[in-house]
C-alpha positions in Angstrom: 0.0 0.0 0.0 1.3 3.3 -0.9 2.2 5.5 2.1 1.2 9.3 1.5 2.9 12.4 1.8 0.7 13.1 4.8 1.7 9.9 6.2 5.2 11.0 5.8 4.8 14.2 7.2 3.7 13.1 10.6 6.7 10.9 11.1 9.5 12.0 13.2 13.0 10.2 13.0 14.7 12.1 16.7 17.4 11.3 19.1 17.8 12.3 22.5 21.4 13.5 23.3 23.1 15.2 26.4 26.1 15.0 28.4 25.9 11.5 30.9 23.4 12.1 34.0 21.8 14.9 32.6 18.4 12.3 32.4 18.4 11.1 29.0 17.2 7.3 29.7 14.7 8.3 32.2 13.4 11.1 29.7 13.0 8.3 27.0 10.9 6.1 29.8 8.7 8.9 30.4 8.0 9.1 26.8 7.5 5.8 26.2 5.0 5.5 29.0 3.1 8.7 27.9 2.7 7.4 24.3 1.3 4.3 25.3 4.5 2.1 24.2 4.9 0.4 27.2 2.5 0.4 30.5 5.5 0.5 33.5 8.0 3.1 33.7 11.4 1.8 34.4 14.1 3.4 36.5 17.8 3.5 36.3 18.9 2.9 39.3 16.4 -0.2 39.4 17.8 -1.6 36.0 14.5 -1.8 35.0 14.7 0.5 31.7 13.4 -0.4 28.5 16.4 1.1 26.3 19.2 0.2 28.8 18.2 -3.5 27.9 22.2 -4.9 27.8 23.6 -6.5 30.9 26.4 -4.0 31.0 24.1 -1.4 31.1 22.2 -2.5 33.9 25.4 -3.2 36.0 27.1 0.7 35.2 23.8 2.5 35.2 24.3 4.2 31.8 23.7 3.7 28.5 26.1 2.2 26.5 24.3 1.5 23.0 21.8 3.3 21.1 18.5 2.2 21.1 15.8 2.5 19.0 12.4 2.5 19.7 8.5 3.5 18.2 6.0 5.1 19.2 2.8 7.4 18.8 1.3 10.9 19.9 -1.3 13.0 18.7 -1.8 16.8 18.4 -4.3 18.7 17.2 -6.0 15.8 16.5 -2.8 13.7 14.2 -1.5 11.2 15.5 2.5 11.0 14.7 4.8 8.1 14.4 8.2 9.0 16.4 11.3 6.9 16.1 13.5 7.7 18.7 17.1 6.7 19.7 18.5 6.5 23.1 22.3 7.4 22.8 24.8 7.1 25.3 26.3 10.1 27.4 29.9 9.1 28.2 32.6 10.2 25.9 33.5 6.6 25.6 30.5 5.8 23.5 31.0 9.0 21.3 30.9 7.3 18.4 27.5 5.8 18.9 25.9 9.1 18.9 27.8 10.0 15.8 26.5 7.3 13.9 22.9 7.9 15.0 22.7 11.9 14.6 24.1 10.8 10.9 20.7 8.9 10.1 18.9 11.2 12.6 16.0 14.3 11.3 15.9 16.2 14.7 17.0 15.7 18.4 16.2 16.0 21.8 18.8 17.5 23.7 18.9 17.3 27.5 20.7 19.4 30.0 21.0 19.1 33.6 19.3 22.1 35.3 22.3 22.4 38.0 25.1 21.7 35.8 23.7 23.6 32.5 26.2 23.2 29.2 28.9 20.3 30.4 31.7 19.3 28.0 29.5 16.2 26.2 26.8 18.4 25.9 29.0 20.5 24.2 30.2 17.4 22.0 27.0 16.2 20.8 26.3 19.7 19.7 28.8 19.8 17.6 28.0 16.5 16.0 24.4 17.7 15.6 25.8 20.7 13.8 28.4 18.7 11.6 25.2 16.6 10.1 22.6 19.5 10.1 20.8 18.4 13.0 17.6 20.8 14.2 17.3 20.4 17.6 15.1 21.5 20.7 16.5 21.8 24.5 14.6 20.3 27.3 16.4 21.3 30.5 15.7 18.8 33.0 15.9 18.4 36.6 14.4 21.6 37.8 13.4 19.9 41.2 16.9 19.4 42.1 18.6 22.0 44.8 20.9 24.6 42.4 18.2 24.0 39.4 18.3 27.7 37.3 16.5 27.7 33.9 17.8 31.0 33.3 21.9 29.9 33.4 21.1 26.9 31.5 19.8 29.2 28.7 22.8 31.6 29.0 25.2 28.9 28.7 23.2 27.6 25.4 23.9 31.0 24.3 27.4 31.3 25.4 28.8 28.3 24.8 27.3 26.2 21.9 26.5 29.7 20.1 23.1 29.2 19.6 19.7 31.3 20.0 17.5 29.7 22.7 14.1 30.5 21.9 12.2 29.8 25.7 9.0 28.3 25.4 8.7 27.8 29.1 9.2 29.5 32.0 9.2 27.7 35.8 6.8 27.9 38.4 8.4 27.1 41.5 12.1 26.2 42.3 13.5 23.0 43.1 11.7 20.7 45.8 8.6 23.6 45.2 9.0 23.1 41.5 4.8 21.9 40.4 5.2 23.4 36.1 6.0 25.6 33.4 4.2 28.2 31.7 3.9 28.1 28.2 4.6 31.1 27.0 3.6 30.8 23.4 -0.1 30.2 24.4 0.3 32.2 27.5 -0.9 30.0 29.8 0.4 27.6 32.7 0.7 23.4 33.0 0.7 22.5 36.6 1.7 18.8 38.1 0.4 17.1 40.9 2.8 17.7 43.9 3.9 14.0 43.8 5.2 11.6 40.9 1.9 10.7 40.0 2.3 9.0 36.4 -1.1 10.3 35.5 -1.3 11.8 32.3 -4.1 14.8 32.8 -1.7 18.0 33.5 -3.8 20.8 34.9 -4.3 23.9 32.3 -4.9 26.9 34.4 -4.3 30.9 33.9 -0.6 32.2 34.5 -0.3 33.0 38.6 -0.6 36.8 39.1 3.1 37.4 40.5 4.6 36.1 37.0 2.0 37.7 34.4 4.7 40.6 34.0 7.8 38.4 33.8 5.6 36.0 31.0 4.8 39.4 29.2 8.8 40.4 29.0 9.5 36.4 28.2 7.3 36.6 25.1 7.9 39.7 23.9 11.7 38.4 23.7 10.5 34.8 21.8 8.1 36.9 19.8 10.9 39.1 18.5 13.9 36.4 18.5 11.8 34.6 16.2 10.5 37.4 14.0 14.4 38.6 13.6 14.6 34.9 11.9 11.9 34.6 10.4 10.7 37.1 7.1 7.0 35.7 7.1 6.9 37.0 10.7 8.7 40.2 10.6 6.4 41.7 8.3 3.5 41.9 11.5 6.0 42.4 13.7 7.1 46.0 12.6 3.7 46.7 12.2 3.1 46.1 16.2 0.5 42.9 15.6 0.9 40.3 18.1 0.9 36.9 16.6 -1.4 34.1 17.4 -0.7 30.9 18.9 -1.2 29.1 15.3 1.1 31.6 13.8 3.8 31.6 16.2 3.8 27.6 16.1 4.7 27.8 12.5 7.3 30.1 12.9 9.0 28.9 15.7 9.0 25.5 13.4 10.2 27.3 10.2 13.6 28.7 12.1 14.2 25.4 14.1 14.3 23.6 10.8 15.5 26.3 8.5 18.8 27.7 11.0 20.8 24.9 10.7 23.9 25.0 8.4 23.5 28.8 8.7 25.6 30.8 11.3 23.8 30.4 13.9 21.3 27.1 15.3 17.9 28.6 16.4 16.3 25.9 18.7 13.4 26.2 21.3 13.9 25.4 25.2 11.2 24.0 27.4 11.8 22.5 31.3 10.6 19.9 33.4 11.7 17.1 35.8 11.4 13.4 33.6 12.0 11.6 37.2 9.0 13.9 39.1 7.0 13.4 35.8 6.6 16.7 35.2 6.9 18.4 31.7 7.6 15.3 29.4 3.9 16.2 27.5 4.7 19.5 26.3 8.2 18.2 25.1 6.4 15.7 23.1 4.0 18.1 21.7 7.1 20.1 20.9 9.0 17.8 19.3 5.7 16.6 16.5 5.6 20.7 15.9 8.8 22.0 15.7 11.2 19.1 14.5 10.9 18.1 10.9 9.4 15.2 8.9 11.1 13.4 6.1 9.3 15.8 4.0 11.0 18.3 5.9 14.6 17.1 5.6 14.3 17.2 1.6 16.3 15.2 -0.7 19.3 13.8 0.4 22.5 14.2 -1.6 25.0 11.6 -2.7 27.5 10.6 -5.3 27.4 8.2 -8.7 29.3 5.2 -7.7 31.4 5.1 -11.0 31.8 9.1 -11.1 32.2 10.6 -7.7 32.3 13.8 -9.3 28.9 13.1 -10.6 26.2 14.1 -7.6 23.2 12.4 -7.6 20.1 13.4 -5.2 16.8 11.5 -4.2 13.3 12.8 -3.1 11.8 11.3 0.1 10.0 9.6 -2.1 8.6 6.1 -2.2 8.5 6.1 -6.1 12.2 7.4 -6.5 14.6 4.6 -6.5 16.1 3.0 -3.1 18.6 4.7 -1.0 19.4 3.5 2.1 22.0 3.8 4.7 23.3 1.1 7.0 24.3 2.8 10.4 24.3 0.1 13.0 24.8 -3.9 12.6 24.0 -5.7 15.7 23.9 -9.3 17.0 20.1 -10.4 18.3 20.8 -13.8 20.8 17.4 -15.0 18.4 17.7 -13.8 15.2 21.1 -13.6 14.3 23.2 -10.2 12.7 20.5 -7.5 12.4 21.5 -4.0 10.2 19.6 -0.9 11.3 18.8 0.9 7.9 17.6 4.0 7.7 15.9 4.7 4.2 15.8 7.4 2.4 13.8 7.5 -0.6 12.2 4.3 -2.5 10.7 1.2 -1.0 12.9 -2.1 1.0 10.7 -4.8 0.8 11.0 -8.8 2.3 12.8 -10.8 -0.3 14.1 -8.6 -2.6 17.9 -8.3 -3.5 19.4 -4.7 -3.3 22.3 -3.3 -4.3 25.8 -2.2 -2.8 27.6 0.0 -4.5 30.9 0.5 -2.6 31.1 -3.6 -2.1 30.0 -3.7 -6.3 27.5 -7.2 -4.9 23.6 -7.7 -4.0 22.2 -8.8 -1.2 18.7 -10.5 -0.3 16.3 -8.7 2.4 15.4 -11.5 4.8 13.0 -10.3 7.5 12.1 -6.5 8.2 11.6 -5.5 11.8 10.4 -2.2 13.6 12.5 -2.3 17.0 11.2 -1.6 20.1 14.4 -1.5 22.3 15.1 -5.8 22.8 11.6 -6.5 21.0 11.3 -6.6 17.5 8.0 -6.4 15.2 8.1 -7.9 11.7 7.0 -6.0 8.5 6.4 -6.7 5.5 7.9 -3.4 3.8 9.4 -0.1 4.7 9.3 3.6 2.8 11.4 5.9 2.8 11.8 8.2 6.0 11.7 4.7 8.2 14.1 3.7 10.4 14.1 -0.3 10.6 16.3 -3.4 11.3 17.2 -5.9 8.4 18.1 -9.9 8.7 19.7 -11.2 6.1 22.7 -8.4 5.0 25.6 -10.3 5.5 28.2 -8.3 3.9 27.1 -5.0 4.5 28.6 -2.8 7.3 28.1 0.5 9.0 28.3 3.2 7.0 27.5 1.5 3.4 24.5 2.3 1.6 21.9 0.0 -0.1 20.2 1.2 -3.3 19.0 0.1 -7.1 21.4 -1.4 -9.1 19.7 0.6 -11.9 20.0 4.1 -10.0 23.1 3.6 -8.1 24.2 6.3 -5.8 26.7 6.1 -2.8 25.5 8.3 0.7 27.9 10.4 2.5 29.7 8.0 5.4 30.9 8.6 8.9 34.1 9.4 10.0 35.2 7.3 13.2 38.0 8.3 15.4 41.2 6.5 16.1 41.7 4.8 19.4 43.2 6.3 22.3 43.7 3.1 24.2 44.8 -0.6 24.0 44.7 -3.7 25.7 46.2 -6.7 25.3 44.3 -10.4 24.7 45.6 -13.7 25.1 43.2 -17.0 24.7 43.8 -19.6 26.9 43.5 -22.5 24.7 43.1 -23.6 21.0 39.1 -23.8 21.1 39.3 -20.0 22.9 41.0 -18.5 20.3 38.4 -20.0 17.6 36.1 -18.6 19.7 38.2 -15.2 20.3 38.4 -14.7 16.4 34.8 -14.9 15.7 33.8 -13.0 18.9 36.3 -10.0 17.7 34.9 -10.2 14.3 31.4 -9.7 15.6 32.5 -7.0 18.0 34.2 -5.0 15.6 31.2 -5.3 12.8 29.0 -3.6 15.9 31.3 -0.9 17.5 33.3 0.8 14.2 35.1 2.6 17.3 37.1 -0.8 18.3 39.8 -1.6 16.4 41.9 -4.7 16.4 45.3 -5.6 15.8 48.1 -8.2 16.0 50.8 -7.6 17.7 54.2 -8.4 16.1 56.5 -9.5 18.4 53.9 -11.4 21.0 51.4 -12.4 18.3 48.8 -11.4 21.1 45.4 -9.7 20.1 45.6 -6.2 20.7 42.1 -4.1 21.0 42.0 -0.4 21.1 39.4 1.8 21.9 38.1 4.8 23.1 38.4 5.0 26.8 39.1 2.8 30.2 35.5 2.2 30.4 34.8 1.1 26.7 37.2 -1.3 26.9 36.3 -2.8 30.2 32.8 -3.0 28.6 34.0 -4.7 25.5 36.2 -7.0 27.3 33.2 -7.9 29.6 31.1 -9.3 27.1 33.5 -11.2 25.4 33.9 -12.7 28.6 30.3 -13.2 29.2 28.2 -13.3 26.0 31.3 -15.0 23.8 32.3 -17.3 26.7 35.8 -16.4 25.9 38.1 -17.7 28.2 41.2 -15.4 28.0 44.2 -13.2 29.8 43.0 -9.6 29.4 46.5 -7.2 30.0 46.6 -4.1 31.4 45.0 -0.5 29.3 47.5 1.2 28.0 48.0 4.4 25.7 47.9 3.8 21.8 50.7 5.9 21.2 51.3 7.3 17.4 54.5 8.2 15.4 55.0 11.6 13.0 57.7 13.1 10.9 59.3 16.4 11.6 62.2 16.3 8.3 61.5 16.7 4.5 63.0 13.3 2.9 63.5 14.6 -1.4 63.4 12.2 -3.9 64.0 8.9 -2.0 64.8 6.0 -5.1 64.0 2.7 -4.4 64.3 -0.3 -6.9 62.2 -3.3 -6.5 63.4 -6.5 -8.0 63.0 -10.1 -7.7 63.8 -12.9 -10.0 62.5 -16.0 -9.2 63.2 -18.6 -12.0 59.9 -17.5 -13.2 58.1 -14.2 -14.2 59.9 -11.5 -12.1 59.1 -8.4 -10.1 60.2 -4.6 -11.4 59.2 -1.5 -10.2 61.3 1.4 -9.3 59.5 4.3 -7.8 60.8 8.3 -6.1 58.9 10.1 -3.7 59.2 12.5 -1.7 57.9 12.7 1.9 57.0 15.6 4.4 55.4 16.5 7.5 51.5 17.4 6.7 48.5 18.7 9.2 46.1 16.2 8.6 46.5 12.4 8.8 47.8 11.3 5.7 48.2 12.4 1.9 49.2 11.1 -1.2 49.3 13.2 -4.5 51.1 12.0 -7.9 53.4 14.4 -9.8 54.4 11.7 -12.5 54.4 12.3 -16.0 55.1 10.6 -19.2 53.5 7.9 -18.2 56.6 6.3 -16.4 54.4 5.0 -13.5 51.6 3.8 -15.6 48.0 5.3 -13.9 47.2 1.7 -13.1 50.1 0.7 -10.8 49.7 4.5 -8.6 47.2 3.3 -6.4 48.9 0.3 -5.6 52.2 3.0 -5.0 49.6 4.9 -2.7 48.7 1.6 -0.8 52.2 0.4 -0.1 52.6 3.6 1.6 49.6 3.3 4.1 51.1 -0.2 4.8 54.3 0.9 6.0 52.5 3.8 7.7 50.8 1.2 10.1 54.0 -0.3 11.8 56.2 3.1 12.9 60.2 2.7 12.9 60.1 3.7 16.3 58.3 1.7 18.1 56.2 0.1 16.0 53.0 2.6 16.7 50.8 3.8 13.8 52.4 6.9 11.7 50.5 10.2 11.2 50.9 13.4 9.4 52.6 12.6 6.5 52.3 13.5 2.7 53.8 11.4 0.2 54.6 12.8 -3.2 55.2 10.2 -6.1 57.7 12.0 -8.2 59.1 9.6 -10.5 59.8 5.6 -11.6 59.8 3.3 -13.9 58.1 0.0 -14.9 59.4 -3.3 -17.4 56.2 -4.4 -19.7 56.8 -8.1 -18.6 57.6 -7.7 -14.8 55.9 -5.1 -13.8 52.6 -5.2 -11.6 50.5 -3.9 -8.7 52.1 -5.9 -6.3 55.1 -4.9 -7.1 54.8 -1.7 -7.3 52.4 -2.2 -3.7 56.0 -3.5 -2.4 58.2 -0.6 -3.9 55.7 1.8 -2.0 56.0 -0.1 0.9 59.6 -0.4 1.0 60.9 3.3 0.1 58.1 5.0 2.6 59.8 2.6 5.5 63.6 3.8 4.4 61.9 7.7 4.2 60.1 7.3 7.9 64.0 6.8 9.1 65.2 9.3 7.9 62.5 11.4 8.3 63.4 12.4 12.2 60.6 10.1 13.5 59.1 11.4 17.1 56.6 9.6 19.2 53.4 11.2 20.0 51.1 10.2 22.6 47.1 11.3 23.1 46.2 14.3 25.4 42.8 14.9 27.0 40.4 17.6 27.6 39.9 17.2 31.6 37.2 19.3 33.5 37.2 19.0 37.1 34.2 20.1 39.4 35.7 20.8 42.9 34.9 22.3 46.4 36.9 25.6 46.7 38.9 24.2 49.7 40.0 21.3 47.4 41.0 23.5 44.6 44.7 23.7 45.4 45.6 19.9 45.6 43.1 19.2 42.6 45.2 21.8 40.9 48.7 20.2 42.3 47.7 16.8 41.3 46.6 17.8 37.5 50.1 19.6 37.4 51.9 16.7 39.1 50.7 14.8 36.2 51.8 16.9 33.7 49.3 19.0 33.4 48.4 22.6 32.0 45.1 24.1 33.5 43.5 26.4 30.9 40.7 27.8 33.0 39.2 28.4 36.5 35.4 29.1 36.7 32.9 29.0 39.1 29.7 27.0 38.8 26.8 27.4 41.4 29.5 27.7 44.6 32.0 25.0 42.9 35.2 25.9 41.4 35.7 24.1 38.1 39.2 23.2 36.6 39.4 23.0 32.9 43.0 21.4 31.8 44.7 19.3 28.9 46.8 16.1 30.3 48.2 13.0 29.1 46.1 10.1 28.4 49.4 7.9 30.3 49.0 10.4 33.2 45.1 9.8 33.9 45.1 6.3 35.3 44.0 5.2 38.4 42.5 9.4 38.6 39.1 8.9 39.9 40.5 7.2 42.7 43.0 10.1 43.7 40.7 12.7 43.2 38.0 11.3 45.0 41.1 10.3 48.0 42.1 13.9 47.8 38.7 15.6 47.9 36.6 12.9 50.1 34.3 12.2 47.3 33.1 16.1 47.2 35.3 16.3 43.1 34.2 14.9 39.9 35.7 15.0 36.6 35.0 14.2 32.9 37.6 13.2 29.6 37.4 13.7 26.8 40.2 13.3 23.7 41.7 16.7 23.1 44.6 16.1 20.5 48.3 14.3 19.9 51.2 16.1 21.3 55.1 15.3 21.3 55.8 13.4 24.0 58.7 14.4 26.4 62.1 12.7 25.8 62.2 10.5 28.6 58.6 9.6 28.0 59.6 8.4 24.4 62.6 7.0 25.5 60.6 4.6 28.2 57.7 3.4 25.9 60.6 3.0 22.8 62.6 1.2 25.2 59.2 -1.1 25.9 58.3 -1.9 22.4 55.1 -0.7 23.3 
């Protein structure tokens, strides 16, 4: 049956995002129980949530993959599919979010009403922004002691440089905290005084002490959004005060229109999602002002044969398939599950689709809609859906499905490179079966976990993206894989760079083995470079033929993986293919693969090769009578504070230190400020490490 644009238009495809313990999980529950998806609200700290369904999950308290889930609310008498994604808070799990703001229309984000703007706040921001995003702000926990709506907005303001257009002001503070008023219609939402789950919300007339501060709190929406908005200008200047209707629309128009301009214009409302207080209006909010399918337009890709060549597709069921697989997953039941997010054309049970980047088909087994760790089979799904597929068992994250008639390749993610390793070791000959296929699926699932043998000890080495993503990877192989195996110590994934030009290094490959021989002679050049890595080819006359130059380029990125150093990956370099030469009968790509490979490993040595090692962003929240020994200890560890602030009585210590410095921290800094401190991570950049630093972890083959 074919699905109409109306149908489309009251679909919403939204995330909920925020820095870890600002409420994101229990905001989800609340929703889910308001919309009818599920008749018990679960808790965190019971373990009893609906989207923090994984074992690890349960045990930490925090959510560690996203989770999908479906469900329904009306307004003004439509009724609106939302599929939403729970996404983890903790920098570890970055990558999650990234993958799911990629596929993502609009998003939720939550901010603790004490703590306001905090560092991964200020991280999935930026993500939102990098994929065009619109978002809304719900500030939550306004029952807490220290809650202030009014710093939470300045910070929105201040430090993610958007316009926060309130929506809602608070009545009552903290413990005496009961509901908002709504200052588009002008009128107030009041709670019972308990955590009664009841739906009804009482709809009353704004108390008589805060009609004049609603008036100002209008007046500054009404004209925030009319300097956005041409369609509302217009009235504006002519002193007419817009209607509820009207102001709906625009405040809709600049949420969805702002983004990828200068500035993100994006609505803020309040509540508590524990005290069950506010969670109504946000859903109301986010089936007005986020956009549909329909709203997000056609998205834009590239021909598979021509990448010059851009292609866009409506979000259309009759324009041909596009697709984009973001998550693959493995269901105890059914097996490897891909969560597709479609963009135009139909998927439908059965029918064989098309990878471009992979040049292969593959069939569509089952379709689900997910609800968290329950599935619900389908028999089709249009574009705008967000669904899990059985059956794709070559596809990975990031690869699209489409026609093989209409082919066209969707932008990818980028995934960061790990900051920490661990060693594993498998006990036995069955384990290390088991080991191989348990990594294989782990590394499908997480595109953040990368693996690696090491050369010397043969062992399996697994790097991530922080102490606890490890510790949470290495769990389940434990647990879910039945992997019986000696798990080493974390330590830092350390890279290598360049800091000398090496000009026209010549290297000769040949090899004559009583058979057909190997020739190819290649001269590069090779220099220090900002970003990762970069190859460009400055041959002419044809004496590299064009053929063998990517197999040049690929040597290269071979050696790059092994350092001369101490044997780390190598960064910031730029190779320049400058000459060679090739014998008609001997010649071939893997010779010229090896020639590459050969001359950038004589170049890295004599290249002045330095060791660098990672270096974090650290924010620590501290007492003012602690700040001194917090300070100490961040120097003691090498250490350079960039900031002091103060935050509601607390000092806080912003700082860049080295990943090898941070272990075992939580424990000193809660030893040194009796619990009272807390802290958060994040990567910050790669730095030159300190001689006798190099000299140690060269000295350790590590």
């Amino acid at each position: 049956m074919a699905t109409t644009r109306m149908e489309q238009a009251a679909v919403r495809n939204i995330g909920i995002m925020a820095h870890i313990d600002a409420g994101k999980t229990t905001t989800t529950e609340r929703i889910l129980y308001y919309t009818g998806s599920s008749h018990k609200v679960g808790e965190v700290h019971d373990g009893t949530t609906a989207t923090d369904f994984l074992p690890e999950e349960r045990e930490h308290g925090i959510t560690i993959a996203s989770a999908a889930v479906t469900c329904r609310w009306a307004v003004d008498g439509t009724v609106h599919t939302v599929n939403l994604i729970d996404t983890p808070g903790h920098i570890d799990f970055t990558v999650e979010v990234e993958r799911c703001l990629r596929v993502l229309d609009g998003a939720v984000a939550v901010f603790d009403a004490v703590a306001g703007v905090e560092p991964q706040s200020e991280t999935v921001w930026r993500q939102a922004d990098r994929y065009g995003v619109p978002r809304i702000c719900f500030v939550n926990k306004m029952d807490r002691v220290g809650a202030d709506m009014a710093r939470c907005v300045e910070m929105i303001g201040d430090r993610l440089g958007a316009v926060p257009l309130v929506l809602h002001l608070p009545i009552g503070a903290e413990a005496g905290f009961r509901g908002v008023i709504d200052l588009v219609g002008m009128r107030a939402l009041t709670w019972s005084a308990d955590t009664d789950l009841g739906e009804a919300h009482d709809v009353v007339a704004v108390p008589d002490h805060l009609v004049g501060e609603a008036r100002r709190w209008r007046d500054r929406l009404v004209e925030a959004v009319a300097e956005h908005d041409d369609a509302l200008m217009e009235p504006y200047v002519r002193g007419e005060e817009p209607d509820e209707e009207a102001l709906h629309a625009a405040i809709r128009r600049v949420t969805v229109g702002s983004v990828g301009g200068p500035l993100t214009v994006t609505p803020v409302l309040c509540g508590t999602a524990f005290k069950n207080k506010g969670v109504q209006p946000l859903l109301d909010a986010v089936v007005r002002y986020l956009p549909s399918p329909l709203d997000a337009g056609e998205v834009a890709g590239v021909h598979p044969r021509d990448p010059a060549a851009a292609v866009r597709r409506p979000p259309s069921e009759d324009a041909p398939l596009a697709a984009l697989a973001f998550k693959i997953t493995s269901d105890p039941h059914l097996g490897r599950l891909t969560f597709v997010r479609l963009y135009s054309g139909r998927l439908t049970t059965g029918e064989r689709v098309h990878n471009p980047l992979r040049g292969d088909k593959e069939r569509i087994g089952k379709i689900y809609r997910v609800h968290a760790a329950t599935r619900e089979e389908i028999a089709s799904a249009v574009a705008g859906d967000i669904v899990a597929v059985m059956g794709l068992r070559r596809t990975t994250t990031g690869e699209t499905l489409c026609d093989a008639a209409d082919p066209i390749v969707l932008d990818s993610m980028d995934f960061p490179d790990p900051v920490i390793e661990v060693a594993v070791e498998p006990r036995s000959r069955a384990d290390r079966d088991r080991l191989s296929e348990a990594i294989v699926r782990l590394a499908e699932e997480d595109p953040s976990l990368r693996v690696r043998t090491d050369a010397e000890s043969g062992q399996t080495i697994l790097g991530g993206m922080g102490e606890l993503h490890l510790e949470i990877q290495i769990a389940r192989l434990l647990r879910e894989f039945r992997v019986d195996a000696r798990v080493g110590r974390p330590r830092v994934a350390y890279r290598e760079t360049i800091r000398r030009v090496v000009e026209s290094l010549d290297h000769t490959h040949r090899k004559q083995t009583g058979g057909k021989g190997r020739f190819a002679r290649v001269r590069i050049t090779v220099e220090p470079f900002e970003g990762g890595y970069a190859f460009v080819s400055e041959v002419t006359g044809g004496r590299v033929p064009r053929e063998f130059v990517p197999a040049v380029d690929q040597g290269c990125r071979d050696a790059l993986r092994i350092g001369v150093l101490a044997g780390h990956e190598v960064t910031g370099v730029r190779v320049r293919l400058l000459d060679g030469a090739f014998h008609t009968e001997d010649s071939s790509e893997q010779a010229f693969r090896t020639a590459g490979l050969d001359a950038m490993k004589a170049a890295l040595a004599l290249a002045d090769p330095v060791l660098l090692e990672p270096v974090m962003a650290v924010e620590a929240t501290t007492p003012e009578e602690c700040l001194g020994d917090v300070i100490g200890d961040l120097n003691a560890r090498r250490g350079r504070v960039r900031s002091l602030t103060e935050r509601r009585g607390a000092r806080v210590v912003s700082a860049v230190v080295p990943l090898a410095e941070m272990f075992g921290y939580v424990g000193d800094l809660r030893s040194r400020t009796s619990g009272r401190a807390s802290f958060t991570m994040e990567f910050d950049s790669y730095a030159q490490a300190p001689t006798p630093v190099a000299a140690a972890v060269i000295g350790d083959g590590r």
